[in-house]
C-alpha positions as CSV (number, residue, x, y, z in Angstrom):
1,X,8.4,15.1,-3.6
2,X,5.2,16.4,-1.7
3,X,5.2,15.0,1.2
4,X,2.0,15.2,4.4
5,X,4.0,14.7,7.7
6,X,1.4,13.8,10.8
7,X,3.0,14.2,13.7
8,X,1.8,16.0,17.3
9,X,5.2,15.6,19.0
10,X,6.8,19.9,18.0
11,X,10.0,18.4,18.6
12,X,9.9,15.3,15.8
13,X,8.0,17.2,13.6
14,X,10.1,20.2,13.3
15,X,13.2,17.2,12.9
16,X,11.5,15.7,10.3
17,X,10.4,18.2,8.1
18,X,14.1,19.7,8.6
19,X,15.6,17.2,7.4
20,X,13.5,16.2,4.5
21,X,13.3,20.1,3.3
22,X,17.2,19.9,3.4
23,X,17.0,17.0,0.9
24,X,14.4,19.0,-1.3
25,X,11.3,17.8,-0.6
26,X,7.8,19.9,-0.1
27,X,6.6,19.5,3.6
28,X,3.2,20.2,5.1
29,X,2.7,19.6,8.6
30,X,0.0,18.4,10.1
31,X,-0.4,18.3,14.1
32,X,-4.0,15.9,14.6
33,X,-5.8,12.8,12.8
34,X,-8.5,14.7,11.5
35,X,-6.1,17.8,10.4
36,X,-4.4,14.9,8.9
37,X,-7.2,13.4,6.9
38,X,-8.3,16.8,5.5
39,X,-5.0,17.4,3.6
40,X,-4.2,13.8,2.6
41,X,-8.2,13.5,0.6
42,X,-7.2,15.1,-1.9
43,X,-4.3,13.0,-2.7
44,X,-2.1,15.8,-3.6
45,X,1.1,13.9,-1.7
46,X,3.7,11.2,-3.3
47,X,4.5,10.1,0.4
48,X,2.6,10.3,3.5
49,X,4.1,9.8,7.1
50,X,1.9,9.5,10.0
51,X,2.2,9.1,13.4
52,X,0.0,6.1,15.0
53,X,-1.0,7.9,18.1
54,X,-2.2,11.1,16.7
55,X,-5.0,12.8,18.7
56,X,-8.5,13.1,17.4
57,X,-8.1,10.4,15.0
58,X,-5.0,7.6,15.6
59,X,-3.0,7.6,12.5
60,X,-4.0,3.7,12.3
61,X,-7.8,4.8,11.7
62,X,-7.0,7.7,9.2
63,X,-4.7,5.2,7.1
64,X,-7.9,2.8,7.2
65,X,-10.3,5.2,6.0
66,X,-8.1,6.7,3.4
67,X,-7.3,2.7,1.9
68,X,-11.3,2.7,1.5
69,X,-11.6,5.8,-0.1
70,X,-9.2,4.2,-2.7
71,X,-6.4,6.6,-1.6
72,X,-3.0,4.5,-2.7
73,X,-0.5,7.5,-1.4
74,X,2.6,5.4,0.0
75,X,2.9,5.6,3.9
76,X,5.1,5.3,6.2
77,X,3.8,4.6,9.9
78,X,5.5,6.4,13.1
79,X,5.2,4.6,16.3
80,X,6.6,4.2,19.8
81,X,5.0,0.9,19.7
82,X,8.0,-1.6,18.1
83,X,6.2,-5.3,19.0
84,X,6.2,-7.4,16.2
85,X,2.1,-7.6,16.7
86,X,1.9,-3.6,16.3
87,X,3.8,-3.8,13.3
88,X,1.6,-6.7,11.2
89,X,-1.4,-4.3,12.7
90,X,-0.1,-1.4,10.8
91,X,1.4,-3.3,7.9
92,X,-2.5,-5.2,7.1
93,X,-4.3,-1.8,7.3
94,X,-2.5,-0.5,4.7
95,X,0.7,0.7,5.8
96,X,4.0,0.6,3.1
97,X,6.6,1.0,5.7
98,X,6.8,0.7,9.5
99,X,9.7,3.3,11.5
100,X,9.7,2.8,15.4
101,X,11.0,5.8,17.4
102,X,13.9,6.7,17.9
103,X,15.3,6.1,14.4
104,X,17.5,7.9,12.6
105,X,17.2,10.6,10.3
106,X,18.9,8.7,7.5
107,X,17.0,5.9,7.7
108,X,13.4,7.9,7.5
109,X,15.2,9.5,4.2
110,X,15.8,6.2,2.9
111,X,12.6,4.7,3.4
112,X,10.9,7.6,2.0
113,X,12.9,7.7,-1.0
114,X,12.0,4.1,-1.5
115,X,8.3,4.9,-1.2
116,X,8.9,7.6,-3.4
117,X,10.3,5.5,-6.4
118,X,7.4,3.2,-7.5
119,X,7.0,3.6,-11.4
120,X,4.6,5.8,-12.8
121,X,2.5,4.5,-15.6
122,X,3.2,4.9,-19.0
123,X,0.5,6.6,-21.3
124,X,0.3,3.7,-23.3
125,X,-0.2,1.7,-21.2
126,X,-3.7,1.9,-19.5
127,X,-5.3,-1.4,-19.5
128,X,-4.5,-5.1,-18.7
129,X,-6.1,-7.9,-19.2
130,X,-6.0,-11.7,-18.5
131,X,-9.0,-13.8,-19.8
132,X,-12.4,-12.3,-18.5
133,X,-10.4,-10.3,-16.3
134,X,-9.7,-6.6,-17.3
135,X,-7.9,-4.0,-15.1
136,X,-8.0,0.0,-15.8
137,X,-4.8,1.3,-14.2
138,X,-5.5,4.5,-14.5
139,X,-8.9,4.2,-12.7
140,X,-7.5,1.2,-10.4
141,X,-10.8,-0.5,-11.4
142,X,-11.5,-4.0,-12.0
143,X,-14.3,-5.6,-14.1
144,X,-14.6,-9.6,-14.6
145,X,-17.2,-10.8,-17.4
146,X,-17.9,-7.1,-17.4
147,X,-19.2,-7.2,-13.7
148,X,-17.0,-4.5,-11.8
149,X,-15.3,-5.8,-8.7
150,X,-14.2,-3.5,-6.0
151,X,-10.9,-3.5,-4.4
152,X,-8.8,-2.1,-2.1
153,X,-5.5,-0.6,-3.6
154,X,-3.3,-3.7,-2.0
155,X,-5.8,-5.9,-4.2
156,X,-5.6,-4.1,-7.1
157,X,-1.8,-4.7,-6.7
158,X,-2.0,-8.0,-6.5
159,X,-4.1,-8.7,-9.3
160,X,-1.9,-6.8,-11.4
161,X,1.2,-9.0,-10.3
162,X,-0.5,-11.9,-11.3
163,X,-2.4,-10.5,-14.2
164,X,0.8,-9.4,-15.5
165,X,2.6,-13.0,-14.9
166,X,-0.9,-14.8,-16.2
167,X,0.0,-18.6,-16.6
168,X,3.1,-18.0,-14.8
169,X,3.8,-18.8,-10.5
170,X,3.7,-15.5,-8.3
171,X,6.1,-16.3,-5.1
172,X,5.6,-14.8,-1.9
173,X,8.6,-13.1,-2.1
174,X,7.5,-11.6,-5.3
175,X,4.4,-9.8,-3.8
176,X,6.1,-8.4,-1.2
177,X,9.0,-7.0,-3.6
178,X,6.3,-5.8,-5.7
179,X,3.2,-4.8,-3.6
180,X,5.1,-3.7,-0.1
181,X,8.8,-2.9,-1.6
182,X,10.0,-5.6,1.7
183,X,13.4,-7.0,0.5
184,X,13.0,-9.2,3.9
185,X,10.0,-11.4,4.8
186,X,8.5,-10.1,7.4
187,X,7.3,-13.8,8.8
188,X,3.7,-12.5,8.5
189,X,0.6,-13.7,6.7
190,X,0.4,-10.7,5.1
191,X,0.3,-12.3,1.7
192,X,-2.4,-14.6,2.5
193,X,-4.7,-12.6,3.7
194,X,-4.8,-9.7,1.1
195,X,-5.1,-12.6,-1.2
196,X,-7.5,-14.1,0.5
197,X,-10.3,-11.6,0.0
198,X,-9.2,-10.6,-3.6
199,X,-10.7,-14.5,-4.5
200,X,-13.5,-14.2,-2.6
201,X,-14.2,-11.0,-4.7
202,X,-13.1,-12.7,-7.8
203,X,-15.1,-15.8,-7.0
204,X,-18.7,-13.9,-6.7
205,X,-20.8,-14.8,-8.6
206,X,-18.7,-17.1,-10.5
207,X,-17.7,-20.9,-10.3
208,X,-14.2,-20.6,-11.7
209,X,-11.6,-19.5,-9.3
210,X,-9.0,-18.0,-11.3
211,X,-6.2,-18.0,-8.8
212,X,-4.9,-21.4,-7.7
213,X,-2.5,-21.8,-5.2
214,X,0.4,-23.8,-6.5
215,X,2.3,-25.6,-3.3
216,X,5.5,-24.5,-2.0
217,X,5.4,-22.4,-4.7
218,X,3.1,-19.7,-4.8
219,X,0.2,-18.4,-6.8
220,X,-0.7,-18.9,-10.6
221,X,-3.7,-16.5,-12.2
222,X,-5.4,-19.8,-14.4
223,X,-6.9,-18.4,-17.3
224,X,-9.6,-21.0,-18.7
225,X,-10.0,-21.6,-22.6
């Protein structure tokens, strides 16, 4: 795998992309935020790690501004900081995975080779729909009644879980399988809140809301007619 490593400490950096090179993966270092953000636009990388206090730019800020630039490059967030509040921070801007220092060099492996494994999308398959909802995955674009509807990558995810399971409940354990590879619940509202704005940028302009919330259960994509 190609993989962007952000991370000012020499020491870590040097540890990290040793030990990833010796499992044969392609490395690029990168020492600042901004440095950082240059390499990642072009979305050459199948895993990103970046350190949350980077100088120049925090690695929390150039995650933020890549999501809204539509980049959907897996990452995996650095930090000294281990609080359980730091960690929902990192995890709701966008982050995949969260590794506090120290950690092990197997473990970063591991969680990289997670990140690494999501599914790439058959030829074939390039479209989804689900009522007057219609999903391009190659362009991670979203149209209802024809009218495009923007959304962030995490969105896009999670209208594809439920357009893909249409009629059918979507736990909360199920998006965070799918959408943030946890095989734990992180005791966040993680779930909520990403779902939260994808209806309200379902719901404009419309009177239908196509998502109901089914209780104790989950979530259900309703499809009228």
């Amino acid at each position: 795998m190609r993989i962007l490593v952000a991370e000012d400490d020499s020491d870590t950096a040097t540890r990290i992309a040793e030990c990833l090179e010796g499992h044969g993966h392609d490395v690029t270092l990168a020492v600042t935020g901004p440095a950082a953000f240059e390499l990642a636009v072009p979305g050459v990388f199948d895993v990103m790690i970046l350190d949350r206090l980077l100088p120049g730019t925090d690695g929390l800020s150039v995650m933020t501004t890549l999501r809204e630039q539509g980049c959907d490059t897996p990452v995996l967030m650095l930090t000294a900081l281990g609080g359980i509040a730091d960690r929902v921070e990192g995890l709701e801007a966008g982050a995949d995975d969260y590794l506090v220092k120290p950690f092990a060099s197997d473990e970063l492996v591991a969680r990289v080779h997670a990140l690494g494994r999501r599914p790439l999308l058959g030829a074939a398959e390039t479209r989804l729909q689900a009522g007057d909802i219609v999903l391009n995955l190659m362009r991670h674009q979203c149209t209802r009644s024809g009218r495009p509807v923007l959304l962030q990558p995490r969105e896009f995810e999670l209208l594809e879980l439920l357009v893909r399971n249409a009629g059918r409940v979507v736990t909360r354990k199920m998006f965070l399988e799918a959408v943030w590879g946890f095989r734990f619940d992180p005791q966040t509202n993680i779930v909520q809140s990403h779902l939260s704005r994808l209806r309200t940028k379902l719901r404009e302009g419309f009177e239908h809301d196509p998502i109901e919330t089914v209780r104790g259960e989950g979530y259900c994509l309703r499809i009228e007619g």
